[in-house]
Backbone as JSON Lines, residues from 0, in Angstrom:
{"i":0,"aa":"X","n":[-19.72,-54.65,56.98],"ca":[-18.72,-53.64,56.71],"c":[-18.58,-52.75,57.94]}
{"i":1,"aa":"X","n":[-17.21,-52.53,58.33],"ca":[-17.47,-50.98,59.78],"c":[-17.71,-50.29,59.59]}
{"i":2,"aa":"X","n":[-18.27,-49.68,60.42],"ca":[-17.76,-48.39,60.02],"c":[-17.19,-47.25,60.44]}
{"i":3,"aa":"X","n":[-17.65,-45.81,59.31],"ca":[-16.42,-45.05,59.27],"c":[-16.2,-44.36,60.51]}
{"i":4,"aa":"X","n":[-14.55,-44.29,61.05],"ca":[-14.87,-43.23,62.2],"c":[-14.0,-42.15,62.07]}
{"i":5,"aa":"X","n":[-13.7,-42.08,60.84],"ca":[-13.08,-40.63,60.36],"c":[-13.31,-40.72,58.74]}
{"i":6,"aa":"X","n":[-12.92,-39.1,58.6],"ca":[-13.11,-38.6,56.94],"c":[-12.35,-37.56,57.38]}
{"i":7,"aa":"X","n":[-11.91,-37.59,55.43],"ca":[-10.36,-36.64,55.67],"c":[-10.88,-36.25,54.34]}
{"i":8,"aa":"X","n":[-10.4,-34.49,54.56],"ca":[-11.13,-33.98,53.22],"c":[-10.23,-32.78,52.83]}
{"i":9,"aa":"X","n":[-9.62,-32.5,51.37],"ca":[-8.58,-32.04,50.76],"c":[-8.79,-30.32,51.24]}
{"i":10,"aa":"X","n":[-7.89,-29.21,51.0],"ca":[-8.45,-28.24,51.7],"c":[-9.53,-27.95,50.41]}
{"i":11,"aa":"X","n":[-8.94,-28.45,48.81],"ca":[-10.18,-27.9,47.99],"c":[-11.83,-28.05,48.46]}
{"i":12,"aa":"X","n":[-11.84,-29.04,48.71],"ca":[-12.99,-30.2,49.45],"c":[-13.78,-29.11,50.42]}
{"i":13,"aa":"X","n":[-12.61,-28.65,51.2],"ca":[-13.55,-28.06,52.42],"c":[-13.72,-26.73,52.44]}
{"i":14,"aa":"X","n":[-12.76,-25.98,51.03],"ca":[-13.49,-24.65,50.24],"c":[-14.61,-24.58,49.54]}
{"i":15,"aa":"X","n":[-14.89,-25.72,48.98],"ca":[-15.92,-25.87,48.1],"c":[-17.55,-26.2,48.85]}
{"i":16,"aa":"X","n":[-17.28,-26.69,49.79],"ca":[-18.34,-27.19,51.56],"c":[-18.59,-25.94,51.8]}
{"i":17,"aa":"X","n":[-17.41,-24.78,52.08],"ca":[-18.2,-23.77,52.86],"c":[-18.11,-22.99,51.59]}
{"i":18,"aa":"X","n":[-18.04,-22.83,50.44],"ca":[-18.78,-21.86,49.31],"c":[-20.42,-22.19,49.45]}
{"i":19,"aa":"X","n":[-20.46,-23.52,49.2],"ca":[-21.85,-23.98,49.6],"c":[-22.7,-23.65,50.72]}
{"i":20,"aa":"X","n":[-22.0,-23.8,51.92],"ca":[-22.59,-23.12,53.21],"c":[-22.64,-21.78,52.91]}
{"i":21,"aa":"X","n":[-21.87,-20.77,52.54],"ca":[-22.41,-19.56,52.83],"c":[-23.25,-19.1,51.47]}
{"i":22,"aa":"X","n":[-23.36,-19.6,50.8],"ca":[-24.5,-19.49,49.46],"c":[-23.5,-18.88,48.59]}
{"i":23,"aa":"X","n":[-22.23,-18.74,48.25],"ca":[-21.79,-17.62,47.6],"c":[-22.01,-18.67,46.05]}
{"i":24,"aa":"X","n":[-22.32,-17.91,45.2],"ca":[-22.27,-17.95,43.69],"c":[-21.65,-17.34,42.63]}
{"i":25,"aa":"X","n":[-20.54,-16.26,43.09],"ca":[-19.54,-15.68,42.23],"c":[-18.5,-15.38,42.54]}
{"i":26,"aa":"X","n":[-17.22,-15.72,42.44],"ca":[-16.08,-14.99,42.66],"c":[-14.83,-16.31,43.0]}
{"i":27,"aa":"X","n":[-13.75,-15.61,43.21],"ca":[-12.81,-16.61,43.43],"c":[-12.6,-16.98,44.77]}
{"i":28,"aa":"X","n":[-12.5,-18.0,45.47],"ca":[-12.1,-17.77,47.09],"c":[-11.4,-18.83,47.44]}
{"i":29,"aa":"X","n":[-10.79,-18.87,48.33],"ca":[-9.63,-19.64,49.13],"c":[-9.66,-19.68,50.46]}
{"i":30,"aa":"X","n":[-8.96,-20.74,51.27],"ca":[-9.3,-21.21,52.12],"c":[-8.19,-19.66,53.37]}
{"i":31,"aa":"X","n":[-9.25,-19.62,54.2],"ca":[-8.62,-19.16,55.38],"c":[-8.63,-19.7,56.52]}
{"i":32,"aa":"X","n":[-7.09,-19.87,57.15],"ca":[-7.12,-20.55,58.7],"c":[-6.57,-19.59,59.64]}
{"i":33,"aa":"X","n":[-7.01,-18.92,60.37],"ca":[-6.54,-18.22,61.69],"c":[-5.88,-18.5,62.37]}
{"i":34,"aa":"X","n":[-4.46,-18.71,62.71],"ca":[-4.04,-19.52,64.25],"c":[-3.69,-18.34,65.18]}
{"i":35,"aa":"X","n":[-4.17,-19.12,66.08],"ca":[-2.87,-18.43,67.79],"c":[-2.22,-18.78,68.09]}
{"i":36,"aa":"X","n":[-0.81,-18.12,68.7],"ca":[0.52,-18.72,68.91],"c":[0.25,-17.93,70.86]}
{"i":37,"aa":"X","n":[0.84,-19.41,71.34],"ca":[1.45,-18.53,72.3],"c":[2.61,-19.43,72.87]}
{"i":38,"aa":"X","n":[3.42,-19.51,74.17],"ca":[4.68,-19.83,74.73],"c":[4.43,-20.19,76.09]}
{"i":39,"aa":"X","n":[4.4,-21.18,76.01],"ca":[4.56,-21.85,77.69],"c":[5.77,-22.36,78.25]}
{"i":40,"aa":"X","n":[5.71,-22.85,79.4],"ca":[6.27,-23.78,80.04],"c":[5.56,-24.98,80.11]}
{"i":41,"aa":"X","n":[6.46,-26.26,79.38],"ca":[5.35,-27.29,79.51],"c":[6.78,-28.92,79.05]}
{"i":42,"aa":"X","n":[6.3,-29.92,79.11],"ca":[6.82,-30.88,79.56],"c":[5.97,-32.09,79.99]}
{"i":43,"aa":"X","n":[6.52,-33.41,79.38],"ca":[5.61,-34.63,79.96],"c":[5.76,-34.77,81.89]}
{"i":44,"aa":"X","n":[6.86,-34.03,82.27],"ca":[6.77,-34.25,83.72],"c":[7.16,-32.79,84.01]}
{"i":45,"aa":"X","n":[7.58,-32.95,85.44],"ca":[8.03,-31.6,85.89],"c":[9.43,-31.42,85.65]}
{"i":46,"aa":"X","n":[10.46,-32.45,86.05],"ca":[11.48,-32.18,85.53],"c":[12.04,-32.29,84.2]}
{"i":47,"aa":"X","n":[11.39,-32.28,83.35],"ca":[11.28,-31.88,81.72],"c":[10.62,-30.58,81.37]}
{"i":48,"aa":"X","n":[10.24,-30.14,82.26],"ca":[9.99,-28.63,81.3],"c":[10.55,-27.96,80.63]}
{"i":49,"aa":"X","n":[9.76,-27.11,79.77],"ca":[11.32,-26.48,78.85],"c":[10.08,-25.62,78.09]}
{"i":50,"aa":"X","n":[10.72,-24.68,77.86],"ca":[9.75,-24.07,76.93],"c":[8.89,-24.33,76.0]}
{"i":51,"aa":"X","n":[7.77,-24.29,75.31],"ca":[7.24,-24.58,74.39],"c":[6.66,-23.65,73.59]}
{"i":52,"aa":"X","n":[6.21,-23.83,72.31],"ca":[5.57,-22.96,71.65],"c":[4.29,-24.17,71.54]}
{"i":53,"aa":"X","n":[2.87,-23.15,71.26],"ca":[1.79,-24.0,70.9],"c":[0.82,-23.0,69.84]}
{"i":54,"aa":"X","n":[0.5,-23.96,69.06],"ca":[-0.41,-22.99,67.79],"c":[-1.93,-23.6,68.3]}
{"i":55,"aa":"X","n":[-2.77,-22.99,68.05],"ca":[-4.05,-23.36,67.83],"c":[-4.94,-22.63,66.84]}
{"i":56,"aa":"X","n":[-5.49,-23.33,66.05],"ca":[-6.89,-23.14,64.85],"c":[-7.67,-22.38,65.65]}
{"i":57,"aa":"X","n":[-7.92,-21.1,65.55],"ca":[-9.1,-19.78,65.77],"c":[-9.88,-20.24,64.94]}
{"i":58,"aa":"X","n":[-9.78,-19.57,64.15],"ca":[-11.31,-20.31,62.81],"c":[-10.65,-20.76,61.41]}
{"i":59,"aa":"X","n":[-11.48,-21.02,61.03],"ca":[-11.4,-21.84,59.57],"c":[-12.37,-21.13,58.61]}
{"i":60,"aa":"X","n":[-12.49,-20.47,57.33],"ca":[-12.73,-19.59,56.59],"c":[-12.72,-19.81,54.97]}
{"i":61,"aa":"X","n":[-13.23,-18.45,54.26],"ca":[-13.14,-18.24,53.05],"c":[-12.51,-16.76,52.61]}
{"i":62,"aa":"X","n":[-11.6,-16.48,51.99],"ca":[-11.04,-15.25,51.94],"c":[-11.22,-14.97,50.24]}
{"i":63,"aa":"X","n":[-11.63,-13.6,49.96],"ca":[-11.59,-13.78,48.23],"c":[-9.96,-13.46,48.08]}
{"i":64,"aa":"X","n":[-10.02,-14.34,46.93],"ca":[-8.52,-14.61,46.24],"c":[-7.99,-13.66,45.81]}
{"i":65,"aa":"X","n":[-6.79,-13.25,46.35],"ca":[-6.09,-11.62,45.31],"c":[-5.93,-12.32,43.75]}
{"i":66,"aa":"X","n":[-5.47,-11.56,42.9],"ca":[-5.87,-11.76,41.76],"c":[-4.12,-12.87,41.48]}
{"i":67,"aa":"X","n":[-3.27,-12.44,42.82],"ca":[-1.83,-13.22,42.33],"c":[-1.54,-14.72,43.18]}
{"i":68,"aa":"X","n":[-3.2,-14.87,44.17],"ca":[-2.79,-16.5,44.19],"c":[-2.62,-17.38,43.93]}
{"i":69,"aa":"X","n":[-2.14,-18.6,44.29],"ca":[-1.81,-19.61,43.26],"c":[-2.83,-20.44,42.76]}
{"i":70,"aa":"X","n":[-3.38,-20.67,41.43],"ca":[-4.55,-21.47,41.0],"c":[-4.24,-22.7,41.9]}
{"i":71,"aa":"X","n":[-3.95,-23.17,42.28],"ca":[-4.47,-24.79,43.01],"c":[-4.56,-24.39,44.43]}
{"i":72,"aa":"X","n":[-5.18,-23.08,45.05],"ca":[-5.67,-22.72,46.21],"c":[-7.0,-22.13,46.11]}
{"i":73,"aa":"X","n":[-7.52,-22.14,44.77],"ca":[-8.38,-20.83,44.48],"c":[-9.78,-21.64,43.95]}
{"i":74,"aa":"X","n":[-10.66,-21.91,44.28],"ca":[-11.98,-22.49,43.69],"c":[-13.24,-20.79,42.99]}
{"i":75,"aa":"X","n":[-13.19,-21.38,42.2],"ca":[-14.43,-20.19,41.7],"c":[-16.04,-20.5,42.08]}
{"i":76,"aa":"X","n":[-16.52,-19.92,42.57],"ca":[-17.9,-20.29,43.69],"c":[-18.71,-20.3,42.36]}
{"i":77,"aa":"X","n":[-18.7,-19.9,41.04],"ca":[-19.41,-19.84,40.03],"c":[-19.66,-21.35,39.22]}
{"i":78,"aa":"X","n":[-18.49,-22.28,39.54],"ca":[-18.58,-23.66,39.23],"c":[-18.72,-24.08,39.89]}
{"i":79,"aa":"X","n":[-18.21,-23.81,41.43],"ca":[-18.94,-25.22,42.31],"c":[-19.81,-24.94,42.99]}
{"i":80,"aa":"X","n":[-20.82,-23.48,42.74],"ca":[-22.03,-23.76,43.32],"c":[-22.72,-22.76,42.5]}
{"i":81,"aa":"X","n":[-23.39,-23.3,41.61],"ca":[-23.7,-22.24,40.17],"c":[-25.51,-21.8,40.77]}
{"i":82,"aa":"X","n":[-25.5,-20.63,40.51],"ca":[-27.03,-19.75,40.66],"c":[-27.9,-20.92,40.51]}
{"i":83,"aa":"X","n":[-27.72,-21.48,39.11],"ca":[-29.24,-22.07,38.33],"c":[-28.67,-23.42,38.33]}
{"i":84,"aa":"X","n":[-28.03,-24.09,39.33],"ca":[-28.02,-25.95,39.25],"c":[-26.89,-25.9,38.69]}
{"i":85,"aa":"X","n":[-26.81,-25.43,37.07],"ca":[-25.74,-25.49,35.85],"c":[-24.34,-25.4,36.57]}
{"i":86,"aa":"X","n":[-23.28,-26.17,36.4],"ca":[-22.18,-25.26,36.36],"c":[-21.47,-24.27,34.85]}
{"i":87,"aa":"X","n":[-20.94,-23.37,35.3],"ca":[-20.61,-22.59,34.41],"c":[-19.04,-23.19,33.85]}
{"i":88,"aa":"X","n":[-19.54,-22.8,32.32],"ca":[-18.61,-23.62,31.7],"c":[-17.04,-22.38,32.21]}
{"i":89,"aa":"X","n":[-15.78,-23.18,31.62],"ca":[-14.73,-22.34,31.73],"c":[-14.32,-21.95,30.08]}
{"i":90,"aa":"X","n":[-13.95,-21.02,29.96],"ca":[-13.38,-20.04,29.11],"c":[-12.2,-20.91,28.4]}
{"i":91,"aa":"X","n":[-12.13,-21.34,27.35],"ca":[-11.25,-21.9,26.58],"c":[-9.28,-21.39,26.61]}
C-alpha cells in the first residue's frame, strides 16, 4: 500500500485538535484564522507585472463563540474533550 503524503482535515477536525491541545474542557469555540494582506508588484516575468494583492495565514486559532454564531462553526470543548474521559451528553 503507499503511502500517505497528505491529510486534509475539515475546519471542525482542526477545532476539535486544538480544543485538545490547549486542554480546554468548557465552553463554545470556533476556529480563528489571522491573515495579512499586502500589494505588490509582481508577475511571472518582468514584462507582466501588474499589481498584485497577496494574503498570507498569520496564525491559526480558537476564538470563544459569541452567543450569535452559526452552529456548524461552533464545537463545545465539553463534548469533544470532556474533564472525566465521558463525553457530556446534549440537552434534549
Amino acid at each position: 500500500m503507499p503511502e500517505a503524503s497528505q491529510f486534509a482535515f475539515s475546519h471542525k477536525e482542526i477545532v476539535e485538535l486544538l480544543i485538545k491541545k490547549a486542554d480546554l474542557h468548557e465552553g463554545q469555540w470556533m476556529l480563528q484564522i489571522v491573515f495579512g494582506f499586502a500589494a505588490i508588484n509582481g508577475g511571472p516575468t518582468p514584462e507582466q507585472i501588474s499589481p498584485t494583492a497577496m494574503v498570507q495565514v498569520q496564525t491559526i486559532g480558537l476564538q470563544k463563540a459569541p452567543a450569535d454564531a452559526p452552529p456548524a462553526l461552533v464545537l463545545d470543548a465539553a463534548e469533544v474533550n470532556p474533564l472525566n474521559g465521558k463525553p457530556k451528553r446534549k440537552k434534549p
